[in-house]
N, C-alpha and C positions, 0 to 999 in steps of 0.2 A: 412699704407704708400704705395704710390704705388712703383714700378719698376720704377730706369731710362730709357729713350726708347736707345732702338739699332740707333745707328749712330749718337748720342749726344756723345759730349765728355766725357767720365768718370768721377762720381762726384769724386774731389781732397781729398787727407787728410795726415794727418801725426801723423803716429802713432810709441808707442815702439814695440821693436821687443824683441824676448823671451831675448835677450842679453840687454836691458833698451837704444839700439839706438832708435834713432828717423829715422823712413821710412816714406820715402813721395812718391807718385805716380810719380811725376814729374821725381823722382832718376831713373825709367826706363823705362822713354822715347826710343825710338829706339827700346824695346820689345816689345814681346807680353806677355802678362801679363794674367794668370790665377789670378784669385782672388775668395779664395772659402770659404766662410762662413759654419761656424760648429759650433753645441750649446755646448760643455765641450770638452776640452783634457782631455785624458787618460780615456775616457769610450768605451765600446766596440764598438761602430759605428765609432766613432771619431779616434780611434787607426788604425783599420780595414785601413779608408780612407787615413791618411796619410800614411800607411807602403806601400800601391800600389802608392802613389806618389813618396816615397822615395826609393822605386825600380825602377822608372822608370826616376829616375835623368838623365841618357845617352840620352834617347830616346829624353826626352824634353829638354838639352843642346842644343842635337842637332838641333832641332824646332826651336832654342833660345826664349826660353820660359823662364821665371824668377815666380814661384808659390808663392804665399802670399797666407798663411792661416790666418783666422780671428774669433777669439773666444772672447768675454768678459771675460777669464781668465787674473789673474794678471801674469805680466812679470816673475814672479819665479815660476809659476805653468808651465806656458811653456818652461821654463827652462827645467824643470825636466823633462817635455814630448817628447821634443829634445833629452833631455841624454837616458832618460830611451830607447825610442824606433829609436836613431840613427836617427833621421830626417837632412836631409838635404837641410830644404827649408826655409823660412824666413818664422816664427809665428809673428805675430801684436795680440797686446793686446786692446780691444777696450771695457774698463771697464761702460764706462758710456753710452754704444750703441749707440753713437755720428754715428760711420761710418755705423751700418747695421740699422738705423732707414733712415740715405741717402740713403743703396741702397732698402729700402725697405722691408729688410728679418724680424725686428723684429717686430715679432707677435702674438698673443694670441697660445696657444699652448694649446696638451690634451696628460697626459700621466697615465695612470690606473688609469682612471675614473674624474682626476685632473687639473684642467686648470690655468696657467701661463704664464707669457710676458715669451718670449724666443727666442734665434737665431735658423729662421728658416733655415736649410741647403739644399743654392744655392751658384752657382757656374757662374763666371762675365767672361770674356775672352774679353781681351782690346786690342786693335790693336797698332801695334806699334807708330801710328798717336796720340792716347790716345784717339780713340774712342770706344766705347761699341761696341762689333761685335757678342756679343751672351749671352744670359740667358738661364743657365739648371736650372729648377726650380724643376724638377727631377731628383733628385742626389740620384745614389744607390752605398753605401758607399763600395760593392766590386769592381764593373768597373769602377768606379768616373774615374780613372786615365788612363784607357783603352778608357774610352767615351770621355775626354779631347782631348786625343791626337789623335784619330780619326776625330772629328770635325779639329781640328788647321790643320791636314795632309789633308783634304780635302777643306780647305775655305783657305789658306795662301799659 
């Protein structure tokens, strides 16, 4: 699948969130909107990335920034990801990779020696308009949240 392009509107969706709400894009409007695709909660890359988000809740309030993470886990797996490791940003469950086969990310994957469909991990940043304003197609799971808020502190 390809990428949506920069300066098209965000493709839409509405998904559950780790609590079984229904989140739609359209809910935050007037944001900026990170939206960042990761392939499993609660494994070491996955944990790593949301805990530098979830220390960095002040910085990106203030930004007003609104973070949506995006996993093919079911809504009670992110439950427990949220409890276990205190997150406080909004998880969407996108079980049938309905939304990251739209933004592109699922894709053939290799991991010890093994290949598999899988969420690759990228990172979407929507402008308050709801337009795409940037693809990190390189996400390194320790600055993820230091490389976010540098772009948005320098493009917004």
């Amino acid at each position: 699948m390809a990428l949506p392009k920069i300066g098209n509107m965000a493709p839409a969706f509405t998904l559950e969130d780790q609590h079984g709400n229904k989140r739609s894009l359209s809910d935050y409007k007037g944001k900026i909107v990170v939206l960042y695709f990761y392939p499993k909660a609660m494994t070491p890359g996955c944990t790593v990335q949301a805990q530098g988000i979830r220390d960095s809740e002040k910085v990106l309030k203030k930004l007003g920034v609104e973070v949506l993470g995006v996993s093919i886990d079911a809504t009670k797996r992110l439950a427990k990801f949220e409890e276990r490791d205190g997150l406080n940003f909004t998880l969407l469950s996108d079980e049938d990779h309905a939304l990251a086969d739209k933004y592109g990310v699922w894709g053939l994957k290799k991991f010890m020696g093994k290949e598999y469909m899988g969420i690759n991990r990228m990172t979407f940043i929507i402008g308050k308009d709801g337009k795409l304003k940037y693809i990190m197609e390189k996400v390194k799971t320790k600055s993820h949240h230091d490389d976010v808020i540098s772009y948005i502190k320098e493009n917004f």
